[in-house]
C-alpha positions as CSV (number, residue, x, y, z in Angstrom):
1,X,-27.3,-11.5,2.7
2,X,-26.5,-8.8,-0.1
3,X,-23.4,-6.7,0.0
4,X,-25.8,-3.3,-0.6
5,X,-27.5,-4.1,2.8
6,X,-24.3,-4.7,4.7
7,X,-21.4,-3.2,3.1
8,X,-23.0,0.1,1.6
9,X,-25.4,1.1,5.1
10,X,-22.4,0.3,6.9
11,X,-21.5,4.2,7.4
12,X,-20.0,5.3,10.7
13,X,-22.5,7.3,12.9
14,X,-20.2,8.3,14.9
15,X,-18.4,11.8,15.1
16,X,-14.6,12.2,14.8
17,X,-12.8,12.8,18.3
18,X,-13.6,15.9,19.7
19,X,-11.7,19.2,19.2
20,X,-9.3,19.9,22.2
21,X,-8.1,23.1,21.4
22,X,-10.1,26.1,20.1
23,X,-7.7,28.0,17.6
24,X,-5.8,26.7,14.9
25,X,-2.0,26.8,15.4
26,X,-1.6,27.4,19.0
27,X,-0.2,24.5,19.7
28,X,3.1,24.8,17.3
29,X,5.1,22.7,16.4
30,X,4.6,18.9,15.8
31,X,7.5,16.4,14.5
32,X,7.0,13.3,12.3
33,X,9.3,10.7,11.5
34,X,9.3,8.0,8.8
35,X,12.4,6.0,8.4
36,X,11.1,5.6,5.1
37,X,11.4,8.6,3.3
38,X,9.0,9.7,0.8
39,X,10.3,10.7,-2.7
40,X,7.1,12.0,-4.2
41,X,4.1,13.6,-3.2
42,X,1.6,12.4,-5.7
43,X,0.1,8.8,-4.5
44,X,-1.2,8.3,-8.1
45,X,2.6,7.8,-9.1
46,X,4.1,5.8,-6.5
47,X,3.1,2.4,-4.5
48,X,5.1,3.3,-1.5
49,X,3.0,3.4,1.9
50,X,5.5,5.9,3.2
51,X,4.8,8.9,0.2
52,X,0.9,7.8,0.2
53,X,1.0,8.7,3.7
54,X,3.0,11.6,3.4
55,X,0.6,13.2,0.8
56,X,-2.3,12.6,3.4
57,X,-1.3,15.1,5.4
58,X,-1.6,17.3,2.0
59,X,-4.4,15.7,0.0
60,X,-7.9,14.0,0.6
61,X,-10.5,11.4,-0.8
62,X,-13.7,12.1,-0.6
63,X,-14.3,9.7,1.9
64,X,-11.6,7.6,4.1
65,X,-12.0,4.3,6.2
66,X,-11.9,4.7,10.3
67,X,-9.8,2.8,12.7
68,X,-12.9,0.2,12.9
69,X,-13.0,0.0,9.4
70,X,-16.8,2.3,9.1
71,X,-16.9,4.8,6.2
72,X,-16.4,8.0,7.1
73,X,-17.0,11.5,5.2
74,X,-14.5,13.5,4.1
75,X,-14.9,15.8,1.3
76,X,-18.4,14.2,0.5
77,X,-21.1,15.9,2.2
78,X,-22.0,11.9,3.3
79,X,-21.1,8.3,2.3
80,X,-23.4,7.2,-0.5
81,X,-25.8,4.2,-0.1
82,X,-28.4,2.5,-1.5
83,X,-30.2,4.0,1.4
84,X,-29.6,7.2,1.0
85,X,-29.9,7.1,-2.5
86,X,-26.0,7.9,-3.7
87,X,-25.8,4.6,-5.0
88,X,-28.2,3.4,-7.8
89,X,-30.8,0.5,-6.7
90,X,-29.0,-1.7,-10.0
91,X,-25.3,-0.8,-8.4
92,X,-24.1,0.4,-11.6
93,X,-23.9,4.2,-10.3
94,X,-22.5,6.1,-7.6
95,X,-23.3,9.2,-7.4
96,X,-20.9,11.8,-4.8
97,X,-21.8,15.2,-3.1
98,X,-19.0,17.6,-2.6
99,X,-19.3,19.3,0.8
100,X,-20.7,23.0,0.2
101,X,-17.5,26.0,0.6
102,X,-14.6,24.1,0.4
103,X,-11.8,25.6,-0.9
104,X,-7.8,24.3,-1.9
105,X,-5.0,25.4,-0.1
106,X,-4.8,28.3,-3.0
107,X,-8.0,29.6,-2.0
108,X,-10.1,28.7,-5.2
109,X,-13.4,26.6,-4.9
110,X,-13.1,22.2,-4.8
111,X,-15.7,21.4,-7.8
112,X,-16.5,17.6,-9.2
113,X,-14.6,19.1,-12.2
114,X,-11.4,18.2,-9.8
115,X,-12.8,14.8,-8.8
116,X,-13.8,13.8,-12.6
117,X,-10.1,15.5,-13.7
118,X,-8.5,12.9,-11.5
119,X,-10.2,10.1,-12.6
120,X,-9.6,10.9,-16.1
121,X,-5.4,11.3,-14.6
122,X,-5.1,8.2,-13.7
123,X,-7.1,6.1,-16.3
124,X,-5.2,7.8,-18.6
125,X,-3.7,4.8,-21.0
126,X,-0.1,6.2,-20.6
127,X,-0.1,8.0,-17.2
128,X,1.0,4.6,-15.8
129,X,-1.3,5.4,-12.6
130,X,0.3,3.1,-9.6
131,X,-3.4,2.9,-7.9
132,X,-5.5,1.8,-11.3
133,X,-7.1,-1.0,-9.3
134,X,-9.1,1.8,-7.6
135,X,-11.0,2.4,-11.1
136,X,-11.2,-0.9,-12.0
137,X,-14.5,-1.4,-13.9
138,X,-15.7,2.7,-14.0
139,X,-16.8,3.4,-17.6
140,X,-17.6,7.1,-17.0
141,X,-17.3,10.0,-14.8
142,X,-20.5,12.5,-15.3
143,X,-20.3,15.8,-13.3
144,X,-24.1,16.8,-12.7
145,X,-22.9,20.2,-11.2
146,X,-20.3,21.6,-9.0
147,X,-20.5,19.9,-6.0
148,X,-21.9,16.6,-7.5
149,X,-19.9,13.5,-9.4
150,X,-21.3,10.9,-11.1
151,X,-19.2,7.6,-11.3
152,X,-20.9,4.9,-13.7
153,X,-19.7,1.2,-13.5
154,X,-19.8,-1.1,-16.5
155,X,-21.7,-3.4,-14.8
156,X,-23.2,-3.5,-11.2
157,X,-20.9,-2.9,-8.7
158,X,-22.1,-3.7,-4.8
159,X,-18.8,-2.5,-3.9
160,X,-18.5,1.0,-5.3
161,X,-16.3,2.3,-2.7
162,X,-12.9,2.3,-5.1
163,X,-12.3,5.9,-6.4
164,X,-11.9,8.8,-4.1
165,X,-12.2,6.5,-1.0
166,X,-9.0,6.3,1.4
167,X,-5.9,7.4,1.7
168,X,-4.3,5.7,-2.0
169,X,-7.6,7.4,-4.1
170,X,-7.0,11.5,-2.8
171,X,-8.1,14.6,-5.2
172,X,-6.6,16.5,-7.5
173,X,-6.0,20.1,-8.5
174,X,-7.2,19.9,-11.9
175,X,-5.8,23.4,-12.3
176,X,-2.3,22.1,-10.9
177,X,-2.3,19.2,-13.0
178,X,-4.2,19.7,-16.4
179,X,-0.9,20.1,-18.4
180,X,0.5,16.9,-16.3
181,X,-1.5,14.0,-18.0
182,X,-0.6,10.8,-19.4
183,X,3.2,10.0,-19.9
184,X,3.5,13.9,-18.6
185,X,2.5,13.3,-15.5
186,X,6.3,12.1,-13.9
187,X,7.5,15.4,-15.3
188,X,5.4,18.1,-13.1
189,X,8.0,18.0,-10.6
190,X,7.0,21.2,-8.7
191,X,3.2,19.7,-8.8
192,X,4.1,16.3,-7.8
193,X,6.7,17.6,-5.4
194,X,3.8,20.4,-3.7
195,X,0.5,19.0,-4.6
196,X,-2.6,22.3,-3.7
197,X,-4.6,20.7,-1.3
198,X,-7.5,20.4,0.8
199,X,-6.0,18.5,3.8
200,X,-4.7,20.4,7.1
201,X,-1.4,21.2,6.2
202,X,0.9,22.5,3.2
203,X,4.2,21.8,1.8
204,X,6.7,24.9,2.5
205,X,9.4,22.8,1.7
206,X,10.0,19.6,0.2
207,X,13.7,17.6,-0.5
208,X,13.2,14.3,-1.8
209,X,14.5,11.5,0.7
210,X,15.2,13.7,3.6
211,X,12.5,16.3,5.4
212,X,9.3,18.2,4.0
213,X,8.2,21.1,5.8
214,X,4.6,21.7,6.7
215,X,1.9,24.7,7.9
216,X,-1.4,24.8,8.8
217,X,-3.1,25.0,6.0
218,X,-5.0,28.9,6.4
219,X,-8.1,27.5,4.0
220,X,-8.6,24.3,6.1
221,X,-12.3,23.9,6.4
222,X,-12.6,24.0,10.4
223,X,-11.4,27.1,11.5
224,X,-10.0,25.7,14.9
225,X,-8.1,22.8,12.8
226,X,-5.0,21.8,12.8
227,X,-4.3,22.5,15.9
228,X,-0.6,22.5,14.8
229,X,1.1,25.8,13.1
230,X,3.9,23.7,11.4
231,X,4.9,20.4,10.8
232,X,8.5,18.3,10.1
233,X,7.8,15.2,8.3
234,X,11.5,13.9,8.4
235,X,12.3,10.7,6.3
236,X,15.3,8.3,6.0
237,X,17.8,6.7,8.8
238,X,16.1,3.6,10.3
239,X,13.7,1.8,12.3
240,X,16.1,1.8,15.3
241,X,17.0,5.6,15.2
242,X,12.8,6.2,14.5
243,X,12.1,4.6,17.6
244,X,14.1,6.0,19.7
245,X,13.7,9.6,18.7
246,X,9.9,9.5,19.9
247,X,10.4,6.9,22.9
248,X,14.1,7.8,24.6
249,X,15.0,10.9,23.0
250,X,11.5,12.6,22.8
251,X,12.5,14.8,20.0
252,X,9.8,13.4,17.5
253,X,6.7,13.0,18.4
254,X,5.5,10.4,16.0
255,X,7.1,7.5,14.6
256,X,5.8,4.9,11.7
257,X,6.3,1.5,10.9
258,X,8.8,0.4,13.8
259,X,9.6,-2.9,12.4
260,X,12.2,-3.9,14.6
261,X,12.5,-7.1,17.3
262,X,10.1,-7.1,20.0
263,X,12.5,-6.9,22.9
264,X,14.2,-3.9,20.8
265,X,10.7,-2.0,21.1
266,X,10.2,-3.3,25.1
267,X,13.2,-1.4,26.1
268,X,13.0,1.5,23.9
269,X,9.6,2.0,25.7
270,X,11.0,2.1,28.9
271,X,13.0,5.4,28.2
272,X,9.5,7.0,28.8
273,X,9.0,9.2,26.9
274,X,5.9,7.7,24.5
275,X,3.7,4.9,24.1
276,X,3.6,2.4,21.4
277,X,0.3,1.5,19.7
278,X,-0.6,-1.7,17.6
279,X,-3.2,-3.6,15.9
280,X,-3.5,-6.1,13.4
281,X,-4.7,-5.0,10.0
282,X,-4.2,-6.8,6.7
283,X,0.0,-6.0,6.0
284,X,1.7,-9.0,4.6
285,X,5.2,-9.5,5.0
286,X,6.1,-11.4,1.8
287,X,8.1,-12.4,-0.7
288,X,7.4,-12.0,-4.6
289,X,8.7,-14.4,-7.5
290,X,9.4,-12.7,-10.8
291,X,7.5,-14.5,-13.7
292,X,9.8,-12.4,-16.0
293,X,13.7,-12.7,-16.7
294,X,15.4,-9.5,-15.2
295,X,18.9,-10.6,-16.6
296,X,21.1,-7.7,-17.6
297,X,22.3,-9.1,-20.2
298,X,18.5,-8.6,-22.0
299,X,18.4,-5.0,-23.5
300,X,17.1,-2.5,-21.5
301,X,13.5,-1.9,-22.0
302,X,13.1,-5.8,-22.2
303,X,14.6,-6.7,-18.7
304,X,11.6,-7.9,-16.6
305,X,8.6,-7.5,-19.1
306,X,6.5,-10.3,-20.6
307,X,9.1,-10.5,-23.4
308,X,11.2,-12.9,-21.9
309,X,9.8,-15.2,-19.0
310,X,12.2,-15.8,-16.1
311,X,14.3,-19.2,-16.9
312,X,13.6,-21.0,-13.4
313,X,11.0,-18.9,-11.9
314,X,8.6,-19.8,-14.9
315,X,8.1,-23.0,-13.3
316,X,5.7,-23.7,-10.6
317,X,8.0,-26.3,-8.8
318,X,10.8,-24.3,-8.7
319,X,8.4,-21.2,-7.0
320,X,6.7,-24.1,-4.8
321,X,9.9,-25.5,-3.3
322,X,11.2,-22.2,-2.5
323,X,8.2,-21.8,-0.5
324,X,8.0,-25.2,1.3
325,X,12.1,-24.5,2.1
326,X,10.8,-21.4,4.9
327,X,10.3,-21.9,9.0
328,X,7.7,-19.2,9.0
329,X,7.2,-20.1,12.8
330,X,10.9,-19.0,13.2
331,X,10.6,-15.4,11.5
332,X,7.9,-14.3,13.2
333,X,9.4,-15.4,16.7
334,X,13.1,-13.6,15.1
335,X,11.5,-10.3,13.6
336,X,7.9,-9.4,15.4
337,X,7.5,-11.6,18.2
338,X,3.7,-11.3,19.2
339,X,3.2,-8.5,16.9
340,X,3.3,-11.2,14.2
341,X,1.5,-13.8,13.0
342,X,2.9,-16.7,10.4
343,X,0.8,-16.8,7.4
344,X,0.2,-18.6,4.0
345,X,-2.8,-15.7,2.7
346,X,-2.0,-12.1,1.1
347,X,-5.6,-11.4,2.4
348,X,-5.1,-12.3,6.4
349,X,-8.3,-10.1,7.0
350,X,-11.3,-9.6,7.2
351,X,-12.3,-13.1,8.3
352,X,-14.6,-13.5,5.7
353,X,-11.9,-13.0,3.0
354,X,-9.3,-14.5,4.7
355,X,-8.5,-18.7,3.5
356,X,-8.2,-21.4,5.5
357,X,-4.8,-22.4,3.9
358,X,-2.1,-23.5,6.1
359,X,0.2,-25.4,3.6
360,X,2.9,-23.5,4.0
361,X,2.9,-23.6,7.6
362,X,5.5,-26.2,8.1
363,X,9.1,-26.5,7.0
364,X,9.7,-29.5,4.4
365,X,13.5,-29.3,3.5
366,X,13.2,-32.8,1.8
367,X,10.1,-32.1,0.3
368,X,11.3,-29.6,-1.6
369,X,14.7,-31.4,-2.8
370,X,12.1,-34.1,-4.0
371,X,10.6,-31.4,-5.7
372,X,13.2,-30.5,-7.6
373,X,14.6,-33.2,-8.5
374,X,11.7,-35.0,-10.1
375,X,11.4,-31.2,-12.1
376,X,14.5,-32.8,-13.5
377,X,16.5,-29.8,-11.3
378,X,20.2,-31.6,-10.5
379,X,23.0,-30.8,-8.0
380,X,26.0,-29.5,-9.6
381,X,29.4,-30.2,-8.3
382,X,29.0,-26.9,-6.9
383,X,26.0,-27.6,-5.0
384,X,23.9,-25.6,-7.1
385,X,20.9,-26.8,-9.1
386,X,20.7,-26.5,-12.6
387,X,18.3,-27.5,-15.4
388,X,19.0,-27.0,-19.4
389,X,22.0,-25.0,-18.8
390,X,20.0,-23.0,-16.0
391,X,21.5,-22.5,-12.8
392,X,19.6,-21.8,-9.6
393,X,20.7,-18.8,-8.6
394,X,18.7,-15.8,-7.4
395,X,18.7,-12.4,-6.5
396,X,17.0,-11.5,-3.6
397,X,16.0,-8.1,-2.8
398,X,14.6,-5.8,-0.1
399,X,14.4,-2.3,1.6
400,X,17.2,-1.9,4.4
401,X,16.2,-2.8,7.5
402,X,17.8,-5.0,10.6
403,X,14.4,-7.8,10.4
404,X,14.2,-7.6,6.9
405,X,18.5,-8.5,6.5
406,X,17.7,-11.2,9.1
407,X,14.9,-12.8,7.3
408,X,17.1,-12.6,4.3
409,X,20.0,-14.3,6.0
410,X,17.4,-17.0,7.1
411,X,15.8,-17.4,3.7
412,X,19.2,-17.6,2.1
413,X,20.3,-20.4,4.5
414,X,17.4,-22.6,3.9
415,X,17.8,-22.4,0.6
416,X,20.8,-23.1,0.0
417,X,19.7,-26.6,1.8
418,X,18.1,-27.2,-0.6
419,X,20.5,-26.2,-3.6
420,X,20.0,-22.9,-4.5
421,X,22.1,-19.7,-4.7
422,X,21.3,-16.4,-3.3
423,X,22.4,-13.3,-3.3
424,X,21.5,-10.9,-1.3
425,X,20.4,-7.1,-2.1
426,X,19.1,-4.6,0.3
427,X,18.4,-0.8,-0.7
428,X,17.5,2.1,0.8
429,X,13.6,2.2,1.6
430,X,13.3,6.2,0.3
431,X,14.6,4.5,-3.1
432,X,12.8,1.1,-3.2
433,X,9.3,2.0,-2.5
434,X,10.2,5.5,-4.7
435,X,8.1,6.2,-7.8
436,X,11.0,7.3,-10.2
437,X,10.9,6.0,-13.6
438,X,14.4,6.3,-14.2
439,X,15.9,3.9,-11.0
440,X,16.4,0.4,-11.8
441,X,16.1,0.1,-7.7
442,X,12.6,0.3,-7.4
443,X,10.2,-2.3,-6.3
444,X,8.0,-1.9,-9.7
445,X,11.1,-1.9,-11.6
446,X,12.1,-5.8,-10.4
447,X,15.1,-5.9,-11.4
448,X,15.7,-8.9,-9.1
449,X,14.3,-12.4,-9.2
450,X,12.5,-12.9,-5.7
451,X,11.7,-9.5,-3.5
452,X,10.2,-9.3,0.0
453,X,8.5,-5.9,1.3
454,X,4.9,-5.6,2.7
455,X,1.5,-3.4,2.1
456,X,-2.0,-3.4,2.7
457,X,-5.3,-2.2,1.6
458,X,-7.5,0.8,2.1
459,X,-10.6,-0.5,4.2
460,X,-11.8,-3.9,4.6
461,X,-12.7,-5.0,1.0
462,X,-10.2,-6.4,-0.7
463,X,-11.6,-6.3,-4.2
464,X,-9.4,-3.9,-5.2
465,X,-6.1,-5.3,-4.1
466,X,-6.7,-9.0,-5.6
467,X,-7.4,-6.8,-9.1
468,X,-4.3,-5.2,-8.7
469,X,-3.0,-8.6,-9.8
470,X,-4.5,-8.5,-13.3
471,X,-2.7,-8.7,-16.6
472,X,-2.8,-5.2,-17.7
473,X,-1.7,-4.1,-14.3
474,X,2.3,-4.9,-15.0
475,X,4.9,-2.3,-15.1
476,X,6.5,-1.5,-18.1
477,X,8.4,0.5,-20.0
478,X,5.3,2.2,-21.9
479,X,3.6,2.8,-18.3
480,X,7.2,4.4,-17.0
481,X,7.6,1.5,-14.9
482,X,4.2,2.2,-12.7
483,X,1.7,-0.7,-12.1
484,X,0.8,-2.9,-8.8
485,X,1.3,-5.8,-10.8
486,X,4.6,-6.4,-9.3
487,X,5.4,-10.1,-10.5
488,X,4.0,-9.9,-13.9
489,X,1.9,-12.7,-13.4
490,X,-1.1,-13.0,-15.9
491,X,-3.9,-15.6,-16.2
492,X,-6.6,-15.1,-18.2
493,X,-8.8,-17.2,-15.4
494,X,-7.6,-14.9,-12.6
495,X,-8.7,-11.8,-14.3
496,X,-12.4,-13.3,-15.1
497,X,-12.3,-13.9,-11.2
498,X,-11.4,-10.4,-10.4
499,X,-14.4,-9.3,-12.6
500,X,-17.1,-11.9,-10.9
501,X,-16.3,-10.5,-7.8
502,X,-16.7,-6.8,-8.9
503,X,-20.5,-7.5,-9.9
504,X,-21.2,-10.2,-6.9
505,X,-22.9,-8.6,-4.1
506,X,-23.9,-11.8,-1.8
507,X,-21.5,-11.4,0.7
508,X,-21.0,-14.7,1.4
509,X,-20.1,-15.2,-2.3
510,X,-17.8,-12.5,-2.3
511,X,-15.8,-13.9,0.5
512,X,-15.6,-17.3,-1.5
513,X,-14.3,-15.2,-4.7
514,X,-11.8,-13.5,-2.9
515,X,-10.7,-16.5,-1.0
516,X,-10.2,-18.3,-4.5
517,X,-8.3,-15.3,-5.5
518,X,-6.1,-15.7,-2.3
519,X,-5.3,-19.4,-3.3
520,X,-4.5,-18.6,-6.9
521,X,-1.5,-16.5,-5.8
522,X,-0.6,-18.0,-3.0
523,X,-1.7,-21.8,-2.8
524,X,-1.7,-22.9,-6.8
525,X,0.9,-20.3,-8.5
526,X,3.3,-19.1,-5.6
527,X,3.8,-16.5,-7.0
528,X,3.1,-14.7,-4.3
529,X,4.7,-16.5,-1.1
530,X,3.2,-14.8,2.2
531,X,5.7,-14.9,5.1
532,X,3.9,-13.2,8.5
533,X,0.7,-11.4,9.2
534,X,2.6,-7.8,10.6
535,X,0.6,-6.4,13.5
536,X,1.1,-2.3,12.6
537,X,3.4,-1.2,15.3
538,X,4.1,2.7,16.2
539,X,4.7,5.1,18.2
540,X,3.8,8.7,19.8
541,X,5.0,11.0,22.3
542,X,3.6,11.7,25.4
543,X,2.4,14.7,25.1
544,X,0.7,14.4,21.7
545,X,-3.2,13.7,22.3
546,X,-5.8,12.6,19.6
547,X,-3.6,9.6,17.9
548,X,-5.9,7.1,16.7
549,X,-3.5,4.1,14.7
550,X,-5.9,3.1,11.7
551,X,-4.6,-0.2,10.1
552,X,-7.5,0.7,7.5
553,X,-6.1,3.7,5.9
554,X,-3.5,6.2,6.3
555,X,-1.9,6.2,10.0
556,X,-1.6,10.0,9.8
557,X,-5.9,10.6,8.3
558,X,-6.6,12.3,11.9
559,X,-3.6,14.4,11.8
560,X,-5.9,17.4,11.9
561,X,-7.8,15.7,15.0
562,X,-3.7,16.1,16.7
563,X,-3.0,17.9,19.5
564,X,-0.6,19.1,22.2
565,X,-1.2,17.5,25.5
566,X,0.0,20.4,28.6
């Protein structure tokens, strides 16, 4: 069965939810809470879920994925398919139609000169664009007229759904950002800070690592939408505080992410005053080895690039035992309970994509000391391995957060069973998953040996997230520290992979590509070492209708759908 007969006619049909209110604002005020604050507005220069979430409020693809996964219309007049004709019967072109009078938030027309503009942003060679994987493979962008984009592929694509589709892939001003190209584009502060949009709301207000303030956006492009005049979006504090501001407290009425124990959750709930909502999408709880040496004692500029591989990390034993050394079975029943699932993939989902691997799914303390030692890895006197003058010592960082310091306190403890050092590192989410060039605290940045956070993928393909694993894709320096390459791992085979799947269109095929993919990172190279499946757990008042939690895109890509409840 072909891709282009499954994948690309596989539009919803379905309308949005319907409108419960009749005039936009009348319903006030609306609070949002994200224990991870945003830092940045501008997707295309940050990783972080937390600001590419915060910018959907603002800023829109043309198309997003629903809560079932279906692609939905956004800015596009429809989805193309081969069906319909937007995609080219060879799969080397899609071609996009802008929806007719839409206007930015400044009242000025949306043309496919703003869709071609923001292609052209982030494939600039020195823009150091954090979601390149989206344009992997697109050799042009064509605009045919004013409300019609061509994207071209250098070969056929059957999956042609990267740019402008979901939450990580919105559109830019071109008039906003023209002057911010290339290694420009961290500079535009006041752009990046206040992006013009198309999306239901504005920024009023916007302090980095704290609270944006939000109105209804006036040139929103269904008059009886949003049904909220203003919006808080406040970030920072913590899961525990989150939680119980929308469930005890009731003085938010939505909070993200509440990665916190499942008993902590159960009795929050009971103070009645919301509902939590879950599902299982494709976040990964994980840990990533850095194939590069992040020593400070390297000059700056050189610390965790390709200039200097890591001294013990560099070897696949050392990366294996590590692995083999964790009761996954044990952190899932610590931190998430049955909102978690222990897991060896990065892809847990869709089915198709997701391996059968399970051989991290049992503790081997003693296999991994064999390990070791036949890679000629000896206890000191101190207990510590070394090799070569090498000792086995590792820092180990995350984001703050109560289940994150305990799987860190668990890792370090099996570990050391096995002869290794750690120390431990935790820093402020707002700052870790932050797009600034200039911290040495940020997850692209690395300046750690092993790190542990989570993310996803926009919709249920994950072509794009396996190719964010490429070589090119590192951070660095010259890219101002941007990339989704996180561990700097680089195989020549892996990236030949990456483009066989972006031209296979038997679906079957594609699943088996994606699969190997998987295993590369996970099974043959650890350098990616999956820890649990995360359900997606959050929360919402009472009295706040039209909520739909979409593990698939952006939690918040209804927000215009929200409502009050009387």
């Amino acid at each position: 069965m072909k891709l282009k007969s499954v994948l690309l006619g596989a539009v919803a049909a379905t309308a949005l939810a319907p409108a419960a209110f009749a005039e936009r604002g009348s319903d006030g005020h609306v609070n949002v809470i994200y224990w991870q604050a945003p830092s940045i507005l501008n997707p295309y220069l940050s990783s972080g879920t937390k600001d590419i979430e915060a910018s959907s409020l603002v800023i829109e693809p043309l198309g997003r994925y629903d809560p079932d996964g279906a692609l939905v219309p956004y800015l596009a007049a429809e989805i193309p398919t081969v069906e319909n004709g937007g995609v080219s019967a060879d799969l080397t072109s899609i071609t996009w139609k802008i929806k007719d009078g839409l206007k930015w938030s400044d009242g000025t027309a949306l043309t496919s000169a703003d869709v071609k503009f923001t292609a052209d942003y982030c494939m600039d060679p020195e823009g150091g664009c954090a979601q390149l994987a989206k344009f992997e493979g697109v050799s042009s962008i064509d605009v045919i007229d004013d409300l019609t984009v061509k994207v071209t592929f250098s070969e056929p694509k059957p999956n042609p759904y990267g740019p402008f589709m979901g939450g990580q892939s919105p559109i830019l001003q071109k008039a906003q950002f023209e002057n911010c190209t290339g290694a420009k584009a961290p500079e535009c502060t006041d752009a990046n800070f206040g992006p013009i949009g198309t999306g239901p709301f504005v920024v009023t207000d916007f302090r980095p690592n704290d609270v944006i303030s939000m109105k209804a956006n006036e040139n929103y492009r269904d008059p009886a939408k949003p049904a909220f005049a203003t919006l808080t979006f406040k970030g920072g504090g913590d899961a525990t505080a989150a939680g119980r501001a929308v469930l005890e407290t009731g003085e938010f009425d939505y909070a993200w992410n509440l990665q916190l124990a499942p008993d902590v959750i159960a009795n929050m709930e009971k103070g009645g005053k919301g509902k939590v909502v879950a599902a299982f999408g494709s976040l990964v709880e994980r840990i990533e080895m850095n194939m590069t040496d992040p020593s400070p004692s390297l000059p700056e500029g050189e610390r965790s690039t390709a200039k200097h591989p890591h001294p013990a990390l560099s070897e696949l034993a050392v990366r294996k035992a590590l692995s083999m050394a964790i009761d996954r079975e044990l952190l899932v029943e610590v931190g998430y309970g049955k909102a978690g699932r222990a897991t060896c993939n990065l892809v847990p989902a869709p089915a198709i994509y997701a391996s059968d691997n399970t051989d991290c799914m049992t503790q081997d303390i003693e296999g991994a000391k064999a390990l070791l030692e036949e890679a000629g890895w000896k206890v000191g006197a101190d207990g510590i391995r070394e090799k070569n003058g090498v000792k086995l010592s590792l820092l180990y960082q995350t984001s703050t957060n109560a289940v994150r310091q305990d799987f860190q306190a668990l890792i370090k403890q099996w570990w050391s069973e096995i002869g290794v050092e750690t120390e431990l590192r935790n820093i402020s989410a707002s700052v870790f998953f932050g797009g600034d060039p200039g911290s040495p605290d940020t997850f692209q940045r690395f300046y750690a040996d092993v790190e542990m956070y989570a993310n996803n993928f926009d919709g249920t393909d994950p072509e794009s997230y396996l190719a964010q694993h490429t070589c090119e894709k590192a951070p660095k320096p010259e890219s101002q520290w941007q990339g989704e390459n996180i561990n700097r791992f680089c195989d020549p085979e892996y990236d030949k992979l990456v483009a066989e799947m972006g031209k296979t269109g038997v679906l079957s095929e594609r699943g088996a590509l994606g699969k190997k993919l998987n295993e590369m990172l996970t099974k043959e190279s650890y350098v990616v070492v999956p820890l649990v499946d995360r359900g997606r757990v959050s929360a919402h008042s009472n009295t706040l209708g039209g909520v739909q939690l979409n593990t698939w895109d952006s939690e918040l890509w209804n927000a215009a759908d929200w409502y009050r409840i009387k």
